[in-house]
ZAMARGU-4260 file (C-alpha; in steps of 0.2 Angstrom, whole numbers, plus 5000, padded with zeros to 4 digits):
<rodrens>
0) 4994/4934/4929 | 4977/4932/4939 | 4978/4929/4956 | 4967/4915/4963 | 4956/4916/4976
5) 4946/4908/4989 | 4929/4914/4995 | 4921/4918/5014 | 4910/4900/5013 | 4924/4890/5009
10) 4940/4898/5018 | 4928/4896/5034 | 4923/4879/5030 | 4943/4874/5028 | 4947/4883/5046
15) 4932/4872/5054 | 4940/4857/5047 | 4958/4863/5054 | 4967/4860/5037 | 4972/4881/5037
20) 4991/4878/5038 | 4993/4897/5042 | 4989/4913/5035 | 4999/4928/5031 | 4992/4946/5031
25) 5000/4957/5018 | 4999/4975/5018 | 4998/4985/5001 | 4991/5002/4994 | 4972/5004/5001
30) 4975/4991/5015 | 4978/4972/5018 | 4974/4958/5011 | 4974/4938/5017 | 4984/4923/5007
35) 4978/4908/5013 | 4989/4890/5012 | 4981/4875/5015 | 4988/4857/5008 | 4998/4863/4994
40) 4987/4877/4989 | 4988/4897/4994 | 4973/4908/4989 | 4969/4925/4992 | 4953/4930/5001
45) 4942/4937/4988 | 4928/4949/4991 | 4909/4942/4990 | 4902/4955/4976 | 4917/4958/4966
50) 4926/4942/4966 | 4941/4952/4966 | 4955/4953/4982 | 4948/4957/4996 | 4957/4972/5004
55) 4953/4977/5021 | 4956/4996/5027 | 4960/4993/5045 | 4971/4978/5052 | 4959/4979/5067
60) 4945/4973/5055 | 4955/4961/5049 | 4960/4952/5065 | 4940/4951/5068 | 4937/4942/5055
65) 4951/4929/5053 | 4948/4926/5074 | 4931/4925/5069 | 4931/4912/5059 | 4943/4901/5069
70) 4961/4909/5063 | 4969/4917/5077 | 4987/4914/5072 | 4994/4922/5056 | 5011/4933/5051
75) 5009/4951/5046 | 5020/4959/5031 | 5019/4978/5032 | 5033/4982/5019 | 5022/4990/5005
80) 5008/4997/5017 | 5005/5013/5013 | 4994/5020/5028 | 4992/5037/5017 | 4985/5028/5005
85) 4971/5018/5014 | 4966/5034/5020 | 4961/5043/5004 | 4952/5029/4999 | 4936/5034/4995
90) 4918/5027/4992 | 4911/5039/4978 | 4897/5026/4977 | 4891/5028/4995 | 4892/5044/4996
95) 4880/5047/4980 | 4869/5033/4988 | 4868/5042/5006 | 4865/5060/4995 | 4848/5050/4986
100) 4843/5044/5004 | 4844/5060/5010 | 4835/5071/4997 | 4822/5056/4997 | 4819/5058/5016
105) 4815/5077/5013 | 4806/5075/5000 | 4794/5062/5008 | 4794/5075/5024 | 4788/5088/5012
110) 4775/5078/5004 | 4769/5072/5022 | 4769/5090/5027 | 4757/5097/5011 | 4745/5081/5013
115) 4742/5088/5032 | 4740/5105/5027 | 4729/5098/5015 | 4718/5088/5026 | 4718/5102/5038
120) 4714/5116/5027 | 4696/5122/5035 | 4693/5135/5020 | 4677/5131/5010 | 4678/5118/4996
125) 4668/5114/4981 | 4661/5097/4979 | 4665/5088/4965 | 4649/5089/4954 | 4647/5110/4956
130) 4668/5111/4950 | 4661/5100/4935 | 4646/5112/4930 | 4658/5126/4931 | 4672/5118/4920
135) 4659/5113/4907 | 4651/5132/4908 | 4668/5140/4906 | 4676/5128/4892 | 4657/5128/4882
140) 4657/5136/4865 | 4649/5152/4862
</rodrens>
């Protein structure tokens, strides 16, 4: 069975309009999620990318949000909310992503680094044309 859900735009337009008849918060593994009833319907708060539940790790956030968009009263049901559980939740993703970031910033300090060296460097050069004629004199056929 596929749960439906409602997204952020319209559960927001709903609580603007006042036809949110309540909201109950519902703790599971990983978190808590929102079921929404209004008129006859109740909908789950989906997330925006995944279009799947949308699980929240701290309740804290969670009363942000439904305050935030005009929801300050709501019921709680912590009976399968597993606190060990929404703390080894991890975000493999993120921290591969912070990982790239950080090896790009040194990587970019490194190369800023060699270009001053460079344009520092006060030993003597070659201009362009004498490196030339000494290329073509050593790769000349004998």
């Amino acid at each position: 069975m596929t749960t439906q859900t409602i997204d952020h735009t319209t559960l927001t337009t709903l609580a603007a309009a006042g036809v949110v008849h309540s909201a109950h918060v519902i703790g599971q593994q990983g978190g808590w999620g929102i079921l929404v009833k209004y008129g006859n319907t109740e909908r789950a708060l989906a997330a925006q990318r995944s279009h799947q539940v949308r699980i929240f790790r701290k309740l804290e956030t969670l009363v942000d949000y439904l305050k935030g968009i005009g929801i300050p009263y709501f019921d709680v049901d912590a009976v399968n909310y597993d606190p060990n559980t929404a703390a080894a939740r991890k975000r493999p993703d993120r921290a591969a992503a912070m990982k790239d970031a950080h090896a790009a910033a040194a990587y970019t300090k490194w190369l800023k680094t060699e270009i001053q060296q460079a344009i520092d460097d006060t030993s003597p050069t070659v201009q362009h044309d004498e490196a030339m004629r000494q290329i073509r004199a050593a790769i000349k056929p004998a």
